[in-house]
C-alpha positions in Angstrom: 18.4 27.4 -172.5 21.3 30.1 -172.2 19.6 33.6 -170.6 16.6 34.7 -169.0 14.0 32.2 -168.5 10.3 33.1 -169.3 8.1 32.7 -165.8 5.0 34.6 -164.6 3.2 33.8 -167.7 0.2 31.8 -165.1 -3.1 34.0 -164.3 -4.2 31.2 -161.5 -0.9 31.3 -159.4 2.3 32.2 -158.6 4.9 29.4 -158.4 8.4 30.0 -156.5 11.1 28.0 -155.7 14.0 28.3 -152.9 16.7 25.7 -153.6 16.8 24.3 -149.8 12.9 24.9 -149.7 11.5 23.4 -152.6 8.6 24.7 -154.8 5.7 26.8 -153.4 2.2 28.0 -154.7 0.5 30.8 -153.6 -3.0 31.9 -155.2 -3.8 35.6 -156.1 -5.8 35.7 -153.1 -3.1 34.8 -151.1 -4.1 31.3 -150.2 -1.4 28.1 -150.8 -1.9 26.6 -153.9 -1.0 22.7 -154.3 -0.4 20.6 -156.9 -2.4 17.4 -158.2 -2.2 14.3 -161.3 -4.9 14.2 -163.5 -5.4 11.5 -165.9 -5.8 12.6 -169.4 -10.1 12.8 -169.1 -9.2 15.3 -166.0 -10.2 13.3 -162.8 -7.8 13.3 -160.1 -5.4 10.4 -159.5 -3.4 11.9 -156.5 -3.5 15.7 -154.4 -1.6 14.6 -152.0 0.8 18.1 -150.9 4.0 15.5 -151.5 3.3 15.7 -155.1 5.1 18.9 -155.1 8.0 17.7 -153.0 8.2 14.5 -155.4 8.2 16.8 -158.4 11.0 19.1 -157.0 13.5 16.0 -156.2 13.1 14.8 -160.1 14.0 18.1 -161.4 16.5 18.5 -159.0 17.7 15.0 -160.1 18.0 15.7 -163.6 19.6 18.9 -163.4 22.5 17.6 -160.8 22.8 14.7 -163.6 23.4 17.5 -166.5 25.6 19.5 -164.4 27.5 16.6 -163.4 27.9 15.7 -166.9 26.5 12.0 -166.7 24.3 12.4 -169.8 20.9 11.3 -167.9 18.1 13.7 -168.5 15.5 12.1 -167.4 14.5 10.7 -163.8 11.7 8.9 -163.0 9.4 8.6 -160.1 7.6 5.8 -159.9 4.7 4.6 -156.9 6.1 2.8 -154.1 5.6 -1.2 -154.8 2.5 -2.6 -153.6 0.7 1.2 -152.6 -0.3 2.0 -156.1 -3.0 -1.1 -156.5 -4.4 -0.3 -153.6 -4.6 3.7 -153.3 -4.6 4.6 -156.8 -7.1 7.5 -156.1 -5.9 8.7 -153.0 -8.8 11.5 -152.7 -11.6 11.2 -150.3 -14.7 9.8 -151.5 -16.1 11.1 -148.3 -18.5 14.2 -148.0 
């Protein structure tokens, strides 16, 4: 997309990103915001705070390939070998 990009259009947070930084949330009460992966019923798979981190590196990824001019615009991210079998629901079940 060629011009201005449409953002602030959220009501739960504000989302920023410095390019050496990565992305950051911040709540309208001030409070950080993270992010999490739902499955498509809404449980949560993962909140771990790299999640943001992770998703920051793909886009990164894909834009260097497009600038680059190597044609790729999708990267993927996929769960370390032998970690996602055993911690697929890496929230506390804990009280």
């Amino acid at each position: 997309m060629i011009g201005a990009i449409p953002t602030g259009t959220l009501s739960t947070a504000e989302i920023s990103a410095v390019i050496h930084q990565g992305l950051h949330i911040k709540l309208p009460d001030g409070r950080i915001g993270r992010l999490a992966i739902l499955d498509d019923v809404g449980q949560i798979v993962d909140d771990n705070p790299a999640i943001a981190h992770e998703v920051w590196l793909v886009y990164v990824a894909c834009y260097k390939n497009f600038l680059i001019g190597n044609g790729h615009f999708r990267v993927y991210s996929e769960p370390l070998p032998g970690i996602a079998d055993s911690t697929y629901n890496r929230r506390s079940t804990q009280a």
